[in-house]
N, C-alpha and C positions, 0 to 999 in steps of 0.2 A: 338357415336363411343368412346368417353371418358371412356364408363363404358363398354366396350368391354367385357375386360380382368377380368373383376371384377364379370358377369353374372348377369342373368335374376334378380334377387330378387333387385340388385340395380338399374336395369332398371328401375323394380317399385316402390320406393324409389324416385325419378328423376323426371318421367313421370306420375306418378299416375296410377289409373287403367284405365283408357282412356283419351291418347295425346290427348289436344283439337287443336291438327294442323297436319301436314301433317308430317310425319314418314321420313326421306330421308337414306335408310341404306343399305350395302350391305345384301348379302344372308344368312345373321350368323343366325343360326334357335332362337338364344334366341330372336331378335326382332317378330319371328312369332306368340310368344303369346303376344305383346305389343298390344293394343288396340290403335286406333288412327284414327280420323276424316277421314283420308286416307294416305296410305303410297307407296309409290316411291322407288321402287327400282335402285340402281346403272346397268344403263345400261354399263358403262363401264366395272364391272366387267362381264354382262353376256356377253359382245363383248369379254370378256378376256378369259373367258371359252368357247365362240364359235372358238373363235381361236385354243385353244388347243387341239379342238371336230375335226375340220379340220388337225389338224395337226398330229394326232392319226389317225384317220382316211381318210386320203385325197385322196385317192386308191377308194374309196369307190364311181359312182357315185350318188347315192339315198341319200348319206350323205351329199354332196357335195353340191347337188341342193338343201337339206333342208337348208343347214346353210345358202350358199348364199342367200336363199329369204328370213329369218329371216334378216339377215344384212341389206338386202335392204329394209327390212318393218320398222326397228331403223333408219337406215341411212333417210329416207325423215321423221319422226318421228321429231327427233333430228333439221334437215333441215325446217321440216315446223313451229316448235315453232321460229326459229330465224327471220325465214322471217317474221312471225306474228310482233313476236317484234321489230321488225326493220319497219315496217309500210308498207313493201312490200306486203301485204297481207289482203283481207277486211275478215271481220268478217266472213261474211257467205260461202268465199270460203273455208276458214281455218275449219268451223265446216266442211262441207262435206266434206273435205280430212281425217281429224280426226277419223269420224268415217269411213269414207274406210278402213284406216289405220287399226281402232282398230277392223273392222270386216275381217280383212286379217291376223290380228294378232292370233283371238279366230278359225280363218278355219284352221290357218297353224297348223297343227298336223303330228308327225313322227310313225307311224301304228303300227311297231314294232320293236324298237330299240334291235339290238342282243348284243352290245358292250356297256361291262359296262358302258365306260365311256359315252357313248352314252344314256343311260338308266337313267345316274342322271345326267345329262345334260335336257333332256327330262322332268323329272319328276318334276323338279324344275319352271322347264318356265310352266309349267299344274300348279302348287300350286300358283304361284307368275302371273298369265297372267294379272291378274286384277288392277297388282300394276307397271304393266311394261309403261303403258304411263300416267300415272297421272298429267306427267308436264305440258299437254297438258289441264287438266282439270282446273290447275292452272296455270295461268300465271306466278307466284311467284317462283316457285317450277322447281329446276334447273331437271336432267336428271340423275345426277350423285350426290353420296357423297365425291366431292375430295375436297370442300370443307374445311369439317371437317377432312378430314386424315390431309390436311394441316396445320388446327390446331394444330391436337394431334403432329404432327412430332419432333416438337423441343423437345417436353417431350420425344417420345420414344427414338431419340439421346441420350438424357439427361441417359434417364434409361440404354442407352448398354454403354457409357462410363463410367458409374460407379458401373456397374453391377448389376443394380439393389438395392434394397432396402431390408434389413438384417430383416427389422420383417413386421408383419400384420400392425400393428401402422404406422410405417414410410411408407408403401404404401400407408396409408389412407391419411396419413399427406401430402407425395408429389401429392397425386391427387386433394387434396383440396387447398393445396398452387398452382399449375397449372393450376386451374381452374378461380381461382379467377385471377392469371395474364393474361389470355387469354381473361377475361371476361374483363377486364381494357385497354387490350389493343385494344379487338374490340370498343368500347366506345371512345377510345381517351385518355384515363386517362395516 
């Protein structure tokens, strides 16, 4: 998320030609050519964009019963990795819900979306199905990237009360000086 703003070619710069770990990122297309062990996408943002899919279209009800049963296939997703981890949950019921889950996930399809917004709403969860419960494959591996925004926050405070940074250089400078205090401070330093 760091190198957002900056594009793909410093992604590779970063990450090399193939992350040797797991990806955690919203749906920004530069992460789609990132190669990586497996990568996670932020189900928060796609709840955020299904919200707006309902809320554009909420009249609608073919659209209505698709978002809800998307919701509810994340929603016990989300639900079943905590209970795992929380030890409410044995190993072998957690796999057979899993992959209920992720075979209700690759069935649910919307046939013929007429509304735009409804068409890259669609099109995006087809490209990305494979990368929608990976937390699930990993136990490590949260659900969401709020993580990292929370990192980056203070910097982008930083950058709108001083508008920003007046050359190429001094961008480079403040995201290398940033990174290194972020880096120290997750450490403890």
């Amino acid at each position: 998320v760091l190198f957002r703003s900056r594009g793909q070619k410093d992604l590779h710069s970063v990450l090399g030609d193939k992350f040797d770990g797991v990806l955690i990122s919203d749906f920004l297309s530069a992460y789609n050519k990132i190669e990586a062990k497996a990568k996670q996408r932020c189900l928060v943002h796609l709840l955020r964009d299904l919200k707006r899919v309902q809320e554009c279209l909420g009249e609608d009800s073919t659209v209505m019963n698709y978002c809800n049963r998307l919701k509810q296939i994340i929603e016990k997703a989300v639900m079943l990795a905590k209970t795992f981890k929380a030890g409410e949950c044995s190993a072998e019921i957690f796999e057979k819900i899993k992959q209920s889950l992720k075979k209700s996930l690759a069935d649910l399809d919307f046939a013929d979306p007429s509304h735009r917004i409804l068409q890259r709403f669609v099109k995006r969860l087809r490209r990305h199905k494979d990368e929608i419960f990976t937390f699930l494959d990993y136990p490590y591996v949260e659900y969401h990237n709020n993580r990292a925004e929370r990192q980056i926050r203070p910097n982008v405070i930083l950058r709108k009360i001083v508008f920003g940074n007046r050359s190429p250089k001094g961008v480079k400078n403040h995201g290398v000086l940033m990174s290194i205090i972020q880096t120290a401070h997750l450490r403890g330093l």
